[in-house]
VMD Tcl script that builds the backbone (N, CA, C; Angstrom):
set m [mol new atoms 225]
animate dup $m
set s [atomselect $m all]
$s set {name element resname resid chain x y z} {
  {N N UNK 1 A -9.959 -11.069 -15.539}
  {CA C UNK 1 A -11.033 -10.104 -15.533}
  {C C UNK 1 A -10.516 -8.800 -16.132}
  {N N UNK 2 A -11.086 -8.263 -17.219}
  {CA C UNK 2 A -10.627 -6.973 -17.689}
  {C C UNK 2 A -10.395 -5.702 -16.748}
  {N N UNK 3 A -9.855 -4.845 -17.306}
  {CA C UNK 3 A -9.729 -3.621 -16.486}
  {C C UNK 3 A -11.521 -2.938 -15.857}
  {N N UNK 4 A -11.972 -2.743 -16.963}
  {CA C UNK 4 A -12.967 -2.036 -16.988}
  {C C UNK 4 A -14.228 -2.417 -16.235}
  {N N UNK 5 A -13.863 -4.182 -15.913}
  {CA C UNK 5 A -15.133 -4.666 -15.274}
  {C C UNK 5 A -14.817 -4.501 -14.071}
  {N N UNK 6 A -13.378 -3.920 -13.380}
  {CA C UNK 6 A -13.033 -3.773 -11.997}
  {C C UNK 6 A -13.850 -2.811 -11.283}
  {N N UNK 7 A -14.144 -2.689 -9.914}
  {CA C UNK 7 A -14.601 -1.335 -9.263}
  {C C UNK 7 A -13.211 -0.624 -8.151}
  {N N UNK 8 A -12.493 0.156 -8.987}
  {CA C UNK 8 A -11.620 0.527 -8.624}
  {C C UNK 8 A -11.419 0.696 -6.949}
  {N N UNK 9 A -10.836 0.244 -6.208}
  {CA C UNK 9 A -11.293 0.932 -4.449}
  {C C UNK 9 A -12.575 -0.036 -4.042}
  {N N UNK 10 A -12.585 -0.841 -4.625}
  {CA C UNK 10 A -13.719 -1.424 -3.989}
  {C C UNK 10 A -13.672 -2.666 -3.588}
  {N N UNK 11 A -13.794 -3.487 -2.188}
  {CA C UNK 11 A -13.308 -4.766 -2.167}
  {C C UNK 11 A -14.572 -5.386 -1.728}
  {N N UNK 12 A -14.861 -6.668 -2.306}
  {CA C UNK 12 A -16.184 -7.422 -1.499}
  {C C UNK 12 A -15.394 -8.718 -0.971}
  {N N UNK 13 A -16.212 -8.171 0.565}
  {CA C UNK 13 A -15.924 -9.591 1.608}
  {C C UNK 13 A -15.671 -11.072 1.210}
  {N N UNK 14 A -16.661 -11.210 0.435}
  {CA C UNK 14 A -16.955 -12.983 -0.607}
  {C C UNK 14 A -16.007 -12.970 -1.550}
  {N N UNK 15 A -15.207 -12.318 -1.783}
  {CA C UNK 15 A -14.496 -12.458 -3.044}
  {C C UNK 15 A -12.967 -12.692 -2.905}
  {N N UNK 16 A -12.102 -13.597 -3.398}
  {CA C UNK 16 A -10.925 -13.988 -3.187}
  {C C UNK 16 A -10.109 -13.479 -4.272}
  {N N UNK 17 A -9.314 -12.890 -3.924}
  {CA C UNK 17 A -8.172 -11.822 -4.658}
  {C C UNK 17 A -6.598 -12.428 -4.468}
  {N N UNK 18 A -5.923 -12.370 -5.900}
  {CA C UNK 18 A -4.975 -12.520 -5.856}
  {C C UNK 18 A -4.099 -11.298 -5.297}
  {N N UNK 19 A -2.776 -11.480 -4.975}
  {CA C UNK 19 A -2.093 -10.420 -4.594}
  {C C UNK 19 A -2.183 -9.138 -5.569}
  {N N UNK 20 A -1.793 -9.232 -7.302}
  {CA C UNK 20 A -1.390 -8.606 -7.823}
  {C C UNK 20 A -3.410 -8.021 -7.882}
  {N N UNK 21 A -4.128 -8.642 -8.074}
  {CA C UNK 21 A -5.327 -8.059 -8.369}
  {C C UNK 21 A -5.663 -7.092 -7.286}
  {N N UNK 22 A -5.408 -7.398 -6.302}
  {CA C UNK 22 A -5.601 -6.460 -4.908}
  {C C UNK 22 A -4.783 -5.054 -4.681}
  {N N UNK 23 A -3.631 -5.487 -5.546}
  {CA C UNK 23 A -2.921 -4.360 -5.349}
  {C C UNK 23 A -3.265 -3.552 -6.471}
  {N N UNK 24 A -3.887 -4.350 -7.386}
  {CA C UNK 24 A -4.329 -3.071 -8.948}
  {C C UNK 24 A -5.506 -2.431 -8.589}
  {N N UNK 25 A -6.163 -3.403 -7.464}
  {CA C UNK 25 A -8.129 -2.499 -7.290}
  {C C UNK 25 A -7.711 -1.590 -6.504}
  {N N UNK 26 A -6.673 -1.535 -5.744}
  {CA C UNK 26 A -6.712 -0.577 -4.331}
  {C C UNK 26 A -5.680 0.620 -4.672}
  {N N UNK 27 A -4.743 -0.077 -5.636}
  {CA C UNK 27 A -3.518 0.885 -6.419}
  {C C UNK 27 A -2.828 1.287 -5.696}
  {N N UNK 28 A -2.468 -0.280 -4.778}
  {CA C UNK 28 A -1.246 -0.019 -3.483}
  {C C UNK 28 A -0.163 -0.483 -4.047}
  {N N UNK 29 A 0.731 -0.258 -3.544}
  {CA C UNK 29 A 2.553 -0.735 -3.949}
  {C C UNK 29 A 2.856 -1.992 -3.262}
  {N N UNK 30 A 3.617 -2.664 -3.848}
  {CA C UNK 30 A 4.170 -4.188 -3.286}
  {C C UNK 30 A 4.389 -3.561 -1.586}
  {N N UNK 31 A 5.272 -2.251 -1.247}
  {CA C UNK 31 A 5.275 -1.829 0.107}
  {C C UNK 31 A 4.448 -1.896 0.773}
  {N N UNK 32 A 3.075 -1.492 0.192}
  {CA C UNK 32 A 2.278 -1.242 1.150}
  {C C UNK 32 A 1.803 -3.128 1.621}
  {N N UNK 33 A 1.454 -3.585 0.448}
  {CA C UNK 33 A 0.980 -4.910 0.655}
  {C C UNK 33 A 2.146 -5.811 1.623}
  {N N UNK 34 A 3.139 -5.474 1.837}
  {CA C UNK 34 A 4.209 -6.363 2.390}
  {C C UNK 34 A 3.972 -5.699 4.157}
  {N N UNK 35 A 4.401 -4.314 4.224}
  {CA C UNK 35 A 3.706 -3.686 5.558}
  {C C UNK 35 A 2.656 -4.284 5.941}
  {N N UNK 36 A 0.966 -4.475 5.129}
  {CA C UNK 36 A 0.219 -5.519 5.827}
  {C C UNK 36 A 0.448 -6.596 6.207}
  {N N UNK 37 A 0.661 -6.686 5.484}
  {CA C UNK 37 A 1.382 -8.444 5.708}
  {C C UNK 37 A 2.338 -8.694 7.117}
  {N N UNK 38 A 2.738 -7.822 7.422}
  {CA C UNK 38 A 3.957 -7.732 8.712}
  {C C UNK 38 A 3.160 -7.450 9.747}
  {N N UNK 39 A 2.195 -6.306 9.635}
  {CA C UNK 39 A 1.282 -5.780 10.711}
  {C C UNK 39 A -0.223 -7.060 10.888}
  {N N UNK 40 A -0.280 -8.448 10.087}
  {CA C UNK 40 A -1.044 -9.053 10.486}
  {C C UNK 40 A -2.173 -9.761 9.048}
  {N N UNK 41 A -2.242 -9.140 8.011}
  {CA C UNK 41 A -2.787 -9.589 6.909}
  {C C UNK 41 A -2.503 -10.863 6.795}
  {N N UNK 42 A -3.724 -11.841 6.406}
  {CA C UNK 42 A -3.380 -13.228 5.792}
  {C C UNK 42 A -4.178 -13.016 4.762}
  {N N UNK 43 A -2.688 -14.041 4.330}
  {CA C UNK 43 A -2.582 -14.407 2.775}
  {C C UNK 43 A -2.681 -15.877 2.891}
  {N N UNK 44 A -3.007 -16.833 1.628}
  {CA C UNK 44 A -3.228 -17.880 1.501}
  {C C UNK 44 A -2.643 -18.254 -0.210}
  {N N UNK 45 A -1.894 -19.132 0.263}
  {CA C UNK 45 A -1.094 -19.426 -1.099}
  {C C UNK 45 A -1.203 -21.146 -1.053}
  {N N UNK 46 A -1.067 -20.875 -2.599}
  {CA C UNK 46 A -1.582 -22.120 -3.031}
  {C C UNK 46 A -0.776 -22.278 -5.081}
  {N N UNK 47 A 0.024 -23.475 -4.851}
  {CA C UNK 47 A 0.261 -23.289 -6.209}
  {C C UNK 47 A 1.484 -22.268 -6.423}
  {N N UNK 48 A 1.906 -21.939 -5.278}
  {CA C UNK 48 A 3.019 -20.586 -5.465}
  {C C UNK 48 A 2.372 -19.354 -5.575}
  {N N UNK 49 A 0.985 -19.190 -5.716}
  {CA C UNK 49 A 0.619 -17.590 -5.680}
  {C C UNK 49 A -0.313 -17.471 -4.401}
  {N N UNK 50 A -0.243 -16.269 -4.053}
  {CA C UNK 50 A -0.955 -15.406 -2.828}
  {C C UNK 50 A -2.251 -15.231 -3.258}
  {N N UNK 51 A -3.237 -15.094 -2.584}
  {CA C UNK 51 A -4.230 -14.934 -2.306}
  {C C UNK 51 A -4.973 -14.180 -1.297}
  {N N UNK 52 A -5.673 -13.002 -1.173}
  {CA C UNK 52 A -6.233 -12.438 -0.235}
  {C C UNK 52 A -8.037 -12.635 0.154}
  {N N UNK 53 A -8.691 -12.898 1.104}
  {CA C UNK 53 A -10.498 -12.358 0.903}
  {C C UNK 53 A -10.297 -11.134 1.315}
  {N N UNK 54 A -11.633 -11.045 0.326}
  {CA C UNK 54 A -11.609 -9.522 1.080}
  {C C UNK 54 A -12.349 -9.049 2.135}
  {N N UNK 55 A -12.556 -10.130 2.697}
  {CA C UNK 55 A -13.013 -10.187 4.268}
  {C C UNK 55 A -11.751 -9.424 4.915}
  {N N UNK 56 A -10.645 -10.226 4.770}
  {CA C UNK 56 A -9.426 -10.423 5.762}
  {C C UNK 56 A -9.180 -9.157 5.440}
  {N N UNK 57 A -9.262 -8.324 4.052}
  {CA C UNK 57 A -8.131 -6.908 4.113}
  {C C UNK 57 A -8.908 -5.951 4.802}
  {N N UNK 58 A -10.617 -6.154 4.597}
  {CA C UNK 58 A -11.657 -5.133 5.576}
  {C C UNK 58 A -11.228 -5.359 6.683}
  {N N UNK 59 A -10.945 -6.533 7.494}
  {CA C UNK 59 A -10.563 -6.510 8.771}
  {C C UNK 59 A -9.420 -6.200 9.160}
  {N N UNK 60 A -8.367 -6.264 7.918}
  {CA C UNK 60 A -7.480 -5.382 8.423}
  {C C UNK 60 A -7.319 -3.742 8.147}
  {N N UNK 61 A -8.202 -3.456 7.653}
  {CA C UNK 61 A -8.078 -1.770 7.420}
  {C C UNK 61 A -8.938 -1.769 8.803}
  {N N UNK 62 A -9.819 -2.634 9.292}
  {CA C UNK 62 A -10.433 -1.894 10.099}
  {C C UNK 62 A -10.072 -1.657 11.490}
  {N N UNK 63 A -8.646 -2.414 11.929}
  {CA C UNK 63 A -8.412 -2.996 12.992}
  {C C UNK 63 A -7.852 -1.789 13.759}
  {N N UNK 64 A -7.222 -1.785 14.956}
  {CA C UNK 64 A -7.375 -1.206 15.642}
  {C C UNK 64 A -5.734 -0.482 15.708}
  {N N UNK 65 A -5.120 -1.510 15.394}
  {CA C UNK 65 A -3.174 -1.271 15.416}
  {C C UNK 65 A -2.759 -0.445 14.495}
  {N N UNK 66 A -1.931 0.572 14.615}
  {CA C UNK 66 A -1.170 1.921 14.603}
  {C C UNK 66 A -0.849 1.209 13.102}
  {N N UNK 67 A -0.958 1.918 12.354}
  {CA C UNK 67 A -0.249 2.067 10.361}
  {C C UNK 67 A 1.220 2.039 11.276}
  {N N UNK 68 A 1.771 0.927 9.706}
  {CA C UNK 68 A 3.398 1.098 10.008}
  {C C UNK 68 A 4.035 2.336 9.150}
  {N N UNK 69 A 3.109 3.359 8.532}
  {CA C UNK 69 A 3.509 4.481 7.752}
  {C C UNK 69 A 3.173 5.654 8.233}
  {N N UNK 70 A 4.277 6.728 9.448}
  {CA C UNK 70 A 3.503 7.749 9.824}
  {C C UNK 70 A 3.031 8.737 9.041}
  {N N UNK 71 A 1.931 9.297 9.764}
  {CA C UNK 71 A 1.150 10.439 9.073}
  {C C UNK 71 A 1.511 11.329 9.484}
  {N N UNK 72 A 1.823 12.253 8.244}
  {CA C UNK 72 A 2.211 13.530 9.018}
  {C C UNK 72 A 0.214 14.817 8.786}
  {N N UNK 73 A 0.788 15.441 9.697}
  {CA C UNK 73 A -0.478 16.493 10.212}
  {C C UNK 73 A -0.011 18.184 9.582}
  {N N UNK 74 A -0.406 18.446 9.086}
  {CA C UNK 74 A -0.312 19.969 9.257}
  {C C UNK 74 A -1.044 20.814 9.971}
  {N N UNK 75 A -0.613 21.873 10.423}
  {CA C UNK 75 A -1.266 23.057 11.550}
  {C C UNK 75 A -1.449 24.048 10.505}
}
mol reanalyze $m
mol bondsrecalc $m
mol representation Tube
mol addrep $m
């Protein structure tokens, strides 16, 4: 799928994403995708490559467990 037909930041539930495509729509780092992955993300591989829905990554942004990356706050 070309660049241009992507919606940058945008994931739909029905739609099955490879690793590297997920990490180009969202413009996360292999880190960040591996941190999900530790904190509970499934992946589904097949053929040797990963696979995400984007059901599973909404449910995991939406979930309830502490980021493994602290935030810092300013006063």
């Amino acid at each position: 799928m070309p660049m241009n037909d992507e919606f940058w930041g945008v994931i739909n539930p029905e739609e099955l994403y490879t690793l590297d495509a997920l990490k180009r729509r969202l413009g996360i780092r292999d880190a960040t995708l591996r941190a999900a992955r530790r904190a509970g993300l499934q992946v589904y591989y097949k053929h040797g490559r990963g696979f995400v829905y984007g059901r599973d990554w909404i449910k995991y942004v939406c979930s309830p467990v502490a980021s493994a990356e602290p935030i810092e706050v300013g006063i």
